[in-house]
C-alpha positions in Angstrom: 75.8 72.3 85.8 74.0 70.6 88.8 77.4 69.0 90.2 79.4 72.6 90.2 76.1 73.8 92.0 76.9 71.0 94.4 80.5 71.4 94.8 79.9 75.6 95.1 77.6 74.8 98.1 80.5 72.1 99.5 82.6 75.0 99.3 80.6 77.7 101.1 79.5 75.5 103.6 82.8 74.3 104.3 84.5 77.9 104.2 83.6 79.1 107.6 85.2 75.6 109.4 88.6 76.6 107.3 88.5 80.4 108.8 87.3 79.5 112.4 90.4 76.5 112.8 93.0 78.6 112.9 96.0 77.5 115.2 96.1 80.2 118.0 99.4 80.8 117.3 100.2 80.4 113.5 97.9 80.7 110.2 98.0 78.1 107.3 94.9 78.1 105.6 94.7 79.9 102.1 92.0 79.8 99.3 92.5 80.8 95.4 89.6 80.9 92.8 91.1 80.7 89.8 90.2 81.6 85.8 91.5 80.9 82.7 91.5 78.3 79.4 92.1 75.0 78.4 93.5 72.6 75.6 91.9 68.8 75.2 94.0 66.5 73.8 91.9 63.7 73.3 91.3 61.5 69.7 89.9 64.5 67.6 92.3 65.3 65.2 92.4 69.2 65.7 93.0 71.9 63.1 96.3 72.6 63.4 96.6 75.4 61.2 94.8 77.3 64.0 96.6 79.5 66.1 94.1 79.6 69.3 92.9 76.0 69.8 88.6 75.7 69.8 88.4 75.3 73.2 89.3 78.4 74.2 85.5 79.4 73.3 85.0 78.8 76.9 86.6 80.1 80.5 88.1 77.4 82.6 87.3 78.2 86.4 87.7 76.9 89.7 89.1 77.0 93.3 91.6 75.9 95.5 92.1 75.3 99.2 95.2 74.5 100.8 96.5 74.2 103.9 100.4 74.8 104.9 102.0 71.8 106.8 105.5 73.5 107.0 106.4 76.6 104.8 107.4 73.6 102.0 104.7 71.7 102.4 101.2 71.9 102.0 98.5 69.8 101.4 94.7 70.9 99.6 91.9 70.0 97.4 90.7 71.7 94.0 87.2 71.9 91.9 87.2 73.0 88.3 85.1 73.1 85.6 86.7 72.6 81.8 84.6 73.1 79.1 86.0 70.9 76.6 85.2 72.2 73.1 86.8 70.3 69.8 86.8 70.3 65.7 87.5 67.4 63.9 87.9 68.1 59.8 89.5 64.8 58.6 88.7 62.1 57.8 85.2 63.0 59.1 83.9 66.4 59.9 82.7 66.4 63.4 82.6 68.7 66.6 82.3 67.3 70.3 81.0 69.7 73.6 82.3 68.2 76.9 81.5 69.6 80.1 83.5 68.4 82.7 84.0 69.0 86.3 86.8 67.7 88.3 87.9 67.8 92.0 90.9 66.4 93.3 92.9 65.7 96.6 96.3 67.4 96.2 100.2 67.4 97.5 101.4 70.7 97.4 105.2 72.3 97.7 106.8 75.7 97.4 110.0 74.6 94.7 111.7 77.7 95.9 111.5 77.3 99.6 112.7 73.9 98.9 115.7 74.9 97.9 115.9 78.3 99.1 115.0 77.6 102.7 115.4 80.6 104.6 115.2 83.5 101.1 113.0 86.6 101.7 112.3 86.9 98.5 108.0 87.5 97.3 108.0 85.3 94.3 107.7 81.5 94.5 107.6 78.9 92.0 104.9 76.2 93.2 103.7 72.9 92.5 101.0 70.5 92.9 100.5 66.4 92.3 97.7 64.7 93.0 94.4 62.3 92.3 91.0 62.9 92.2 87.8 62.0 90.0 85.8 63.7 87.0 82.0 64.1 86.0 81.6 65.0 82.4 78.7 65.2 80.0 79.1 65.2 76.3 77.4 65.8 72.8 78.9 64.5 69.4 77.4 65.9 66.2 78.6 66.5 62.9 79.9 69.3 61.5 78.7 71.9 60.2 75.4 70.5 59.7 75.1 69.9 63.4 73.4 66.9 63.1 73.9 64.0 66.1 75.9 61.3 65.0 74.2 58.1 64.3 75.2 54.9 66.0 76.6 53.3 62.5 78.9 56.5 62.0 82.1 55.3 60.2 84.8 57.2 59.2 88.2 56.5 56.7 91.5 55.8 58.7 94.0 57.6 56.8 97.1 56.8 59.2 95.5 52.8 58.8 95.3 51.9 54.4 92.5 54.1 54.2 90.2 51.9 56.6 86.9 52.3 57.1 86.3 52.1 61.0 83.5 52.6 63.2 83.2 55.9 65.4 82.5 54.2 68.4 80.1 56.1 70.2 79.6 55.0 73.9 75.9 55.3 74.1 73.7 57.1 71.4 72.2 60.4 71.7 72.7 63.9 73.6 74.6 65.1 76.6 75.0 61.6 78.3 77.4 61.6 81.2 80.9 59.6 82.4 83.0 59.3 85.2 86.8 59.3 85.2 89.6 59.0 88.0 92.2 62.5 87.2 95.8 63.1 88.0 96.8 66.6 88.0 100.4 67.9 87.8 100.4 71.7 87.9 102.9 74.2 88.3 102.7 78.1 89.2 104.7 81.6 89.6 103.4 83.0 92.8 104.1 87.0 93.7 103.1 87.9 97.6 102.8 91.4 97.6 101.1 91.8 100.8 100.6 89.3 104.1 96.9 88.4 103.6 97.6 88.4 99.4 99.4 86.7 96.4 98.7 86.8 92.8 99.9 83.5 90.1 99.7 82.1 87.3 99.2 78.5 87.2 99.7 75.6 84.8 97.8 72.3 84.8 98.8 69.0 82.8 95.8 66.8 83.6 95.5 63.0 83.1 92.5 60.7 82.7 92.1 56.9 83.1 89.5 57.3 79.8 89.6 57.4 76.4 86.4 59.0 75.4 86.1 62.4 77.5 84.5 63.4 74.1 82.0 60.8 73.5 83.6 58.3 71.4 87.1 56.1 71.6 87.5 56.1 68.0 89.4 58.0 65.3 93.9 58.2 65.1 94.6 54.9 68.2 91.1 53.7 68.7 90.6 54.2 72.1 93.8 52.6 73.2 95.5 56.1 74.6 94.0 58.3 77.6 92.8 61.9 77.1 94.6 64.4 78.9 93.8 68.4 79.6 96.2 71.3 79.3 95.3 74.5 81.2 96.2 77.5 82.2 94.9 80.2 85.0 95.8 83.1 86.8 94.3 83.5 90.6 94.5 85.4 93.3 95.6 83.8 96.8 93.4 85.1 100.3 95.8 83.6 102.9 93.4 84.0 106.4 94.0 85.4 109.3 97.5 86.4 108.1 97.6 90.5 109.2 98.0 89.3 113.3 99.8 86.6 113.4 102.2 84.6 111.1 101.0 82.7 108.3 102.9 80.2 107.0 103.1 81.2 103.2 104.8 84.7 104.7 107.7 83.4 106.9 111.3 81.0 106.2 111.9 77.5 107.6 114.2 78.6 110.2 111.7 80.9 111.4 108.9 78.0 111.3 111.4 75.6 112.8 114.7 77.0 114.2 117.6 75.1 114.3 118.3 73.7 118.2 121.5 75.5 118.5 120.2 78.7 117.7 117.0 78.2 119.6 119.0 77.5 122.1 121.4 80.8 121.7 118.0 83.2 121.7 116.8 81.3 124.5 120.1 82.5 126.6 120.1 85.6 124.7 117.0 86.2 126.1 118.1 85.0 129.6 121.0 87.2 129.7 118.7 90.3 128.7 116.6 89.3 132.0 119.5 89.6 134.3 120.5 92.4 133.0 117.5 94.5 133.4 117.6 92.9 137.0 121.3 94.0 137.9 120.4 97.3 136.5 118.0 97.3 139.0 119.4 96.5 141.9 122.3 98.8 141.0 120.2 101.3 141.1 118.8 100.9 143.9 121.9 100.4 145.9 123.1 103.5 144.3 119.9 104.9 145.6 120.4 103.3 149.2 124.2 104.4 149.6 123.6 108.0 150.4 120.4 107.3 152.5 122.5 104.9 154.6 125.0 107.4 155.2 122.8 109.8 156.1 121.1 106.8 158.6 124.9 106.4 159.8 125.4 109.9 161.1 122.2 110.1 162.4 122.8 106.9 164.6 126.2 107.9 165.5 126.9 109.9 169.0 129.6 111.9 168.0 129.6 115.2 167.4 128.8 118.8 169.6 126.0 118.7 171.4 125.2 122.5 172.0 121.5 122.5 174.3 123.4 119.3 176.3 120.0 117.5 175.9 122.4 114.4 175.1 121.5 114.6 171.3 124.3 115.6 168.9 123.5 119.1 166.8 123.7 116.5 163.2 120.4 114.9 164.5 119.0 117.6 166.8 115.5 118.9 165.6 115.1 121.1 168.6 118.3 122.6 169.4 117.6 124.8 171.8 116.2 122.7 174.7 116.0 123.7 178.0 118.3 122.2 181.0 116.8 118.8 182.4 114.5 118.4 179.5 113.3 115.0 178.8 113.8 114.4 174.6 113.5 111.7 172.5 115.6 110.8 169.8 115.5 113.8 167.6 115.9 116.4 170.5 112.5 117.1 171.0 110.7 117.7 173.9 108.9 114.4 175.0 105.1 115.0 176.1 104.0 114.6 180.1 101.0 115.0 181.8 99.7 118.0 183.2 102.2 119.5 185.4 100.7 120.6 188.9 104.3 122.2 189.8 105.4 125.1 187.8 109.1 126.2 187.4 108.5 130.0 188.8 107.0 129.4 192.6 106.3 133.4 192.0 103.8 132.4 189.4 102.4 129.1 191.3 98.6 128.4 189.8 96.5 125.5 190.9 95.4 123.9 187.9 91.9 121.2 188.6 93.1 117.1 187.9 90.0 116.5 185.8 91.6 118.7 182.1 93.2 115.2 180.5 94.2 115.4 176.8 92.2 116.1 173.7 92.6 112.7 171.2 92.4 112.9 167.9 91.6 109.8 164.8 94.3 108.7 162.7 95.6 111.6 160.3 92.7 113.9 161.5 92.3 116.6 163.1 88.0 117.1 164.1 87.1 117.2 168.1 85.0 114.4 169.0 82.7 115.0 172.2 85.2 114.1 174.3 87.5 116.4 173.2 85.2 119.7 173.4 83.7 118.2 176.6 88.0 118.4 177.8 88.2 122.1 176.0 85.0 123.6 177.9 86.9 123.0 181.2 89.8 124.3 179.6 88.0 127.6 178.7 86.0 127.7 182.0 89.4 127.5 184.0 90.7 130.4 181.6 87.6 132.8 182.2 87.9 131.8 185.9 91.4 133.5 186.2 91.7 136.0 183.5 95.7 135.5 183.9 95.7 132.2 183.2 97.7 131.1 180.0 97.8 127.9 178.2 100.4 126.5 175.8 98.8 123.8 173.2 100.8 120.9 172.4 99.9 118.4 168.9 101.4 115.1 168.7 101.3 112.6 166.2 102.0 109.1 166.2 105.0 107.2 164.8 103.7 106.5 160.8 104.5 109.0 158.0 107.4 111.3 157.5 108.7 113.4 159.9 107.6 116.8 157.7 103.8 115.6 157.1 103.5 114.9 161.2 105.1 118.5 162.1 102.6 120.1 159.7 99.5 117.4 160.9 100.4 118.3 164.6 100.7 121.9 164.2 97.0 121.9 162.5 95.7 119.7 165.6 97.1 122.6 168.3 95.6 125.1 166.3 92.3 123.1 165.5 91.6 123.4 169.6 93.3 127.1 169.4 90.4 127.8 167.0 87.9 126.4 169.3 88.5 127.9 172.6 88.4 131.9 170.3 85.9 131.2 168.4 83.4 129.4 170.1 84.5 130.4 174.0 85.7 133.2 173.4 89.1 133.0 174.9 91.7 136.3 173.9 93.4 134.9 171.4 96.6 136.2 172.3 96.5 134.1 175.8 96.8 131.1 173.6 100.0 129.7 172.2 99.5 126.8 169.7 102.7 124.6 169.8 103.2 121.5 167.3 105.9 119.2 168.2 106.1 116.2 165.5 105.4 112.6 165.7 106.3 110.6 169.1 108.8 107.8 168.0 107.9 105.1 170.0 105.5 102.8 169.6 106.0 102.6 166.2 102.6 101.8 165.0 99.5 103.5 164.9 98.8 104.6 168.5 96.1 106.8 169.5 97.8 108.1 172.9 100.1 109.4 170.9 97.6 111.5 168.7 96.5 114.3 170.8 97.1 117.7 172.3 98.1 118.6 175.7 97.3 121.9 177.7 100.4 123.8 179.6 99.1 126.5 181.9 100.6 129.5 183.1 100.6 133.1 184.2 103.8 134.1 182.7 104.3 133.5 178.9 107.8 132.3 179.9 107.3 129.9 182.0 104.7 128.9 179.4 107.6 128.1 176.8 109.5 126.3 179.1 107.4 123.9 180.4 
């Protein structure tokens, strides 16, 4: 019982390697413990008459650990323990109690993927050959009287003239201990009803390079045939790390190791399924692109009526009612100056100081830095020094973002200085037109010139408006 202590603890210790050696991108590991019974067939000349053989007094366990070279293929190592338990009645009446433990270094391979390659199917038929070695420990006595038999023990050959021959016991006494090199042959019916799990039954044919697994080489061929062990188990496969990623117990040759040619056909399959995703998308794009290019088209083109005569056709026109001799940009609209000293209407001529520059504003903001209330307080001062006076606010924007966002974003800049000169200098707010004309188109980058409001005065709302 000390060596399966041993190999239990080789097995534990040796368990958390197996789990944590995984490949990274295929499992093959498995381990099986395993239960069932035994026959000896050794030189005790069992009762035949009996339907269940002695040794099935006591269970047969063990354990198995293979790992999966291809889904054929495997190789693994075993441990067991096989209680050997025997009656002799004739010619002498005698019982042997073997414990042996055996552990062996096996070749293993799936019969049905063999010949079945690339089969779905859940049940296998497996097999296993290999070599290994035995510890045993034994105890001869007679029987019934379970007495130890002596040294001198004969018995009376019946298969021989009715010799009388010595037992031949290999040392005297109880529970000695031998050695033995095994060869296993086993085969199994395997059922995988889950990825991590398979249940089998298993069945062993076990040879030994000894005669005397049960004490003696005596008896029917006097120690001139080797003892073998028949066996039989059911046990329950864990295969590890199976449930996220593919174990090789759960998938078909061709899937382990595709043929070139079809490798080769998912490879372009695959390739094909790429370039299609990427035509798709640049189809859609272009189909995107075609009506925004037209549109571009028309806009560039200088044909068409022209009804202000501002030398921008109505199509791209954004102010389309422009006043004669009106400097525009591309769109139509009025382009910004500086403070005009003339005025249109010599009936309404004001004098207007050179020191009101405009009011400049961050990018996408519309707040009054210092500067810019230091350039509204002269604003308002001029407009409570001539009561008549009226002023025209103009926003601009510069060149980035869409032409609707810098409309709206210059329309909250005039009315952002509006605001200022009502509320805080009290300036009627009906003497105050806040005007905003859109982005400027060139530079086109972010320019802060271009971000600010201009002041038109007047003493005629008309002239105001067409300044």
């Amino acid at each position: 019982m000390l060596c399966i202590k041993k190999i239990i603890l080789i097995i534990l210790i040796i368990t958390p390697t197996i789990i944590f050696s995984q490949s990274k991108k295929i499992s093959r590991w498995s381990f099986m413990p395993e239960y069932g019974y035994n026959v000896f067939d050794g030189d005790i000349n069992q009762d035949l008459l009996n339907v269940i053989p002695t040794s099935f007094r006591d269970i047969t366990f063990g354990a198995n650990i293979e790992y999966a070279l291809t889904p054929t293929w495997g190789l693994g190592i075993d441990a067991y323990y096989f209680p050997l338990r025997a009656k002799n009645n004739s010619p002498t009446a005698m019982y042997i109690n073997t414990d042996l433990v055996n552990s062996d270094f096996l070749a293993t391979i799936n019969f049905t993927r063999l010949i079945f390659p690339n089969t779905k199917s859940k049940l296998f038929v497996l097999g296993s050959i290999g070599m290994g070695l035995a510890y045993y420990t034994y105890d001869i006595r007679y029987f019934p009287s379970n007495d130890v038999i002596p040294d001198d023990a004969t018995y009376v050959d019946v298969k021989y003239n009715g010799q009388v021959r010595p037992i031949h016991l290999t040392k005297s006494g109880v529970m000695k201990y031998g050695v033995s090199v095994s060869t296993p042959i086993t085969f199994s019916l395997e059922y995988n009803f889950s990825k991590p799990l398979a249940v089998g039954a298993k069945v062993h044919y076990r040879a030994y390079a000894k005669d005397n697994l049960e004490g003696a080489t005596y008896l029917n061929w006097d120690g001139v045939t080797n003892d073998y062990i028949g066996a039989g188990t059911v046990y329950l496969r864990y295969k590890f790390n199976s449930i996220k990623r593919d174990h090789l117990r759960n998938i078909t040759n061709r899937e382990w190791d595709p043929e070139p040619s079809l490798a080769m056909i998912e490879e372009v399959k695959k390739d094909m399924a790429g370039l299609k995703r990427r035509v798709d998308t640049v189809e859609k794009k272009v189909k995107d692109l075609v009506p925004r290019v037209k549109k571009l088209e028309d806009l560039i083109a200088n044909v068409g009526p022209d009804s202000d005569n501002d030398g921008v056709i109505d199509l791209r026109d954004l102010d389309p009612n422009t006043p004669p001799n009106t400097v525009v940009d591309f769109y139509g609209k009025t382009l910004p100056v500086q403070v005009q000293k003339e005025q249109k209407s010599q009936r309404n001529k004001i004098e207007i100081p050179d020191d009101i520059p405009a009011v400049y504003f961050d990018f996408d903001r519309t707040e009054l830095d210092n500067d810019a209330l230091i350039t509204i307080s002269k604003v308002a001062s001029q407009m409570r020094k001539d009561t008549s006076l009226l002023v025209e606010v103009r926003g601009y924007c510069d060149f980035l973002g869409d032409m609707t966002y810098n409309e709206s974003l210059s329309q909250r800049r005039s009315d952002r200085v509006k605001r200022e000169l009502v509320k805080i200098w009290g300036i009627a707010d009906d003497r105050i037109i806040a005007n905003g004309k859109g982005k400027i188109i060139l530079p086109q980058m972010k320019y802060r010139p271009n971000r600010r409001c201009e002041f038109f005065f007047s003493n005629d709302i008309v002239d105001v408006l067409n300044q």
